[in-house]
MARPA-303897 format. One record per residue (C-alpha): residue in three letters; residue number from 1; x, y, z. Coordinates in steps of 0.001 Angstrom, whole numbers, plus 500000, padded with zeros to 6 digits. Example, Ala and Ser with C-alpha at 12.3 -4.5 7.8 and 13.67 -1.06 7.14 Angstrom:
# residues 2
NODE  aa   i     px     py     pz
NODE ALA   1 512300 495500 507800
NODE SER   2 513670 498940 507140
# end
This chain:
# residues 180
NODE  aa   i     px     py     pz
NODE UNK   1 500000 500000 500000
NODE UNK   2 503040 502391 500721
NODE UNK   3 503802 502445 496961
NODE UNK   4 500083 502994 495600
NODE UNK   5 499137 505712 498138
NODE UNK   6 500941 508460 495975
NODE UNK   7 499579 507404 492773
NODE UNK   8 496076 507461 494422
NODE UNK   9 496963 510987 495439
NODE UNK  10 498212 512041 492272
NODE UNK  11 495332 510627 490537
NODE UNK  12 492989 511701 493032
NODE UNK  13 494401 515664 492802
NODE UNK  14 494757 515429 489207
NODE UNK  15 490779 514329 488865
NODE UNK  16 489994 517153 491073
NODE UNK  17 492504 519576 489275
NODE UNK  18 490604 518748 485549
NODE UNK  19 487041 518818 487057
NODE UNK  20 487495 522097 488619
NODE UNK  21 489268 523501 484731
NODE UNK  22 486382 522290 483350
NODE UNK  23 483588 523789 485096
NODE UNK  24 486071 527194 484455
NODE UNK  25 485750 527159 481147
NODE UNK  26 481718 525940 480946
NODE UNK  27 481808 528650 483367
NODE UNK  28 483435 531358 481382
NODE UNK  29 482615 530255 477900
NODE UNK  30 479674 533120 477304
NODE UNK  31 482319 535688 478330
NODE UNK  32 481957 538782 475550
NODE UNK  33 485296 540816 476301
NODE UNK  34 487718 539618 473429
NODE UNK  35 487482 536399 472277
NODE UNK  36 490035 534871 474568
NODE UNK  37 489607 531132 476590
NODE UNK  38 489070 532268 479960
NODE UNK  39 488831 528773 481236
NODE UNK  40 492448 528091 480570
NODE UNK  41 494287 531436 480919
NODE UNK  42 492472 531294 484453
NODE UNK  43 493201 528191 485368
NODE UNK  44 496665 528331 484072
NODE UNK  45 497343 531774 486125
NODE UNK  46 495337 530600 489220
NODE UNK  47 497598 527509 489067
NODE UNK  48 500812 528957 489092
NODE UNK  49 499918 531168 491816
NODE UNK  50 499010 528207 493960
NODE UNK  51 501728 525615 492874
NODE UNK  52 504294 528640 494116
NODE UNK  53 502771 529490 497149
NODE UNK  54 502935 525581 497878
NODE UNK  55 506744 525561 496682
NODE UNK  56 507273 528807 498976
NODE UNK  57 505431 527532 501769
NODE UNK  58 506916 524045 501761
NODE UNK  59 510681 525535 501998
NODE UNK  60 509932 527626 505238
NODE UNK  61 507739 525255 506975
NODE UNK  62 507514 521442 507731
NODE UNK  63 503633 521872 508060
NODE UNK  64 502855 520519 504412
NODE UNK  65 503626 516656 504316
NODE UNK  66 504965 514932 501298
NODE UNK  67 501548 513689 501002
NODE UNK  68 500077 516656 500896
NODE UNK  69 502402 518286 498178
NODE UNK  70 501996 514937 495871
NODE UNK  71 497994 515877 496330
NODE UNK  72 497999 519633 495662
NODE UNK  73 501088 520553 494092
NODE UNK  74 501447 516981 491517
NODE UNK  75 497781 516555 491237
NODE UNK  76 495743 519177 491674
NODE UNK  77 497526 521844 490064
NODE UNK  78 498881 518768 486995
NODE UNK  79 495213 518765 486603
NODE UNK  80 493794 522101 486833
NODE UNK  81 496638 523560 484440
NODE UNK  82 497096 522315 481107
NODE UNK  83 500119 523689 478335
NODE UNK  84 498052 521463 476151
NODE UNK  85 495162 523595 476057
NODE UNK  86 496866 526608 475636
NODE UNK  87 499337 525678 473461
NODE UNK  88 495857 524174 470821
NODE UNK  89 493667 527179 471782
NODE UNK  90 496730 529571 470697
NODE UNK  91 497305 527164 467546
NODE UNK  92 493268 527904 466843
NODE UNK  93 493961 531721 466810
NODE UNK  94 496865 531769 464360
NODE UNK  95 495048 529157 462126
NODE UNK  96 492380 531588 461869
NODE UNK  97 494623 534428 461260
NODE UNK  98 493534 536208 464728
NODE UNK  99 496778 537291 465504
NODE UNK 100 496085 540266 467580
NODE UNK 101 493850 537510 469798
NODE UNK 102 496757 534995 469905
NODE UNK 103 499107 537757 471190
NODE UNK 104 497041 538821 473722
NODE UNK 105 496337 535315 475071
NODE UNK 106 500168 534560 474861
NODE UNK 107 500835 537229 476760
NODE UNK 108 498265 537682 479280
NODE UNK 109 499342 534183 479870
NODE UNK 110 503145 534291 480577
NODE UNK 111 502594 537743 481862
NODE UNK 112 500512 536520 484567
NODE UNK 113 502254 533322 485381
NODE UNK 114 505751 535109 486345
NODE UNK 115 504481 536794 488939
NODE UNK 116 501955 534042 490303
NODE UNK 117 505276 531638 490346
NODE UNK 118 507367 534097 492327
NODE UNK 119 505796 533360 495333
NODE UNK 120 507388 529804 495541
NODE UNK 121 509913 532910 497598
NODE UNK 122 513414 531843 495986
NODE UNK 123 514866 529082 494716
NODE UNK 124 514530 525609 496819
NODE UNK 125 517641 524618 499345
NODE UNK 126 518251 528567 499076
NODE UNK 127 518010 528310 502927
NODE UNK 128 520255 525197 503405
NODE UNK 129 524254 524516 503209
NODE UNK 130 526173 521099 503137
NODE UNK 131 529323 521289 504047
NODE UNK 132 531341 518142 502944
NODE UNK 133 534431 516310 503696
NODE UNK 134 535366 517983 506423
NODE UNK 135 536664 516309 510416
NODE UNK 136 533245 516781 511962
NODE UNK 137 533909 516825 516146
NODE UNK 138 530416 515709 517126
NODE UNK 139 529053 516012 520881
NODE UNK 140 526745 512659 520830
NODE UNK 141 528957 510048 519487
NODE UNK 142 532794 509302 517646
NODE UNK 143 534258 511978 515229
NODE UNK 144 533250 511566 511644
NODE UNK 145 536750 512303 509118
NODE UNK 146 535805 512866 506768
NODE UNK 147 532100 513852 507769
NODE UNK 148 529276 516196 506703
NODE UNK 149 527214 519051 508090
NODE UNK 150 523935 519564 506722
NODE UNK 151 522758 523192 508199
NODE UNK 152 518838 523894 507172
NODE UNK 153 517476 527757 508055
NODE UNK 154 520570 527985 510823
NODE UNK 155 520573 525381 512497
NODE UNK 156 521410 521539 512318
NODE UNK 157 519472 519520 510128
NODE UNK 158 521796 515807 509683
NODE UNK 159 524969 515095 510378
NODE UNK 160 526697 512013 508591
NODE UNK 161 529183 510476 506280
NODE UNK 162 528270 510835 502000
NODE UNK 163 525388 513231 503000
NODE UNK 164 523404 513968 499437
NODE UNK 165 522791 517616 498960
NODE UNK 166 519203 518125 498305
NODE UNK 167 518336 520377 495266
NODE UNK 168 519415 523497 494638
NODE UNK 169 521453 523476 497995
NODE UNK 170 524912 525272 498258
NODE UNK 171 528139 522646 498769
NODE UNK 172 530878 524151 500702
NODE UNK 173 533912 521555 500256
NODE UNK 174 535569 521976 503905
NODE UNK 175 538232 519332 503114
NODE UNK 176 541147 519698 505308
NODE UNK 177 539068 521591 508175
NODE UNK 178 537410 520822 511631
NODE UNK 179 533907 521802 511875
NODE UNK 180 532862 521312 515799
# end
């Protein structure tokens, strides 16, 4: 069961994700101002916004499980956006030689997604170091040479041997030092 739960969440966010894109667009479909798919610039700019604030929230706070990103951030959001969509809609426009349409949805688009992904509030492990291969003079237990320091918002997060530097996380290679 400890393998299928996260497909069940993925698949269970990513129903929820297209269900709620499609009652956007039956929702929006009668809208008069330009001739533009509301349905899917909405749900594309609406998902950015949330998939960063879950990014942004996730690197200062333990509070959202792995579950819980695999559900919102994986499924829901996989679901509710859709490049496919746009990327057909757009095609429409420039088969029919509505360029000044296409333009406006392409930019409306990206234009609204930059700012809706910025809240994901840097760029992940931007709040963590590793510092490798250096004689680590621990408190608890036998010094580690050579030994790694992982160090996570200021303070301690795993000390070990062959430590794997998450993502996007600065390496400082302390070979040939003591960290105590």
């Amino acid at each position: 069961m400890h393998i299928l739960l996260p497909l069940l969440l993925v698949g269970l966010g990513s129903m929820l994700g297209g269900v709620s894109r499609y009652g956007l667009t039956l929702a929006t479909q009668n809208v008069a101002a330009f001739s533009l798919p509301y349905g899917t610039l909405i749900s594309n700019l609406a998902g950015c916004l949330l998939i960063g604030l879950i990014a942004g929230f996730s690197g200062r706070s333990e509070l959202l499980s792995t579950e819980l990103r695999l559900l919102l951030a994986t499924g829901f959001c996989g679901g509710f956006t859709t490049m496919s969509s746009f990327v057909y809609e757009l095609g429409q426009f420039v088969q029919d030689k509505e360029y000044f349409f296409a333009s406006t949805y392409f930019v409306a688009t990206f234009a609204g997604a930059l700012p809706a992904l910025a809240q994901q509030g840097g760029r992940p492990g931007a709040d963590m170091v590793l510092i490798k291969g250096a004689r680590v003079v621990t408190m608890a237990g036998p010094d580690l040479d050579p030994g790694d320091v992982l160090i996570r918002k200021g303070k301690i997060a795993a000390v070990g041997q062959n430590l794997r530097a998450p993502r996007g996380v600065r390496v400082i290679d302390a070979s040939g030092t003591t960290v105590i």
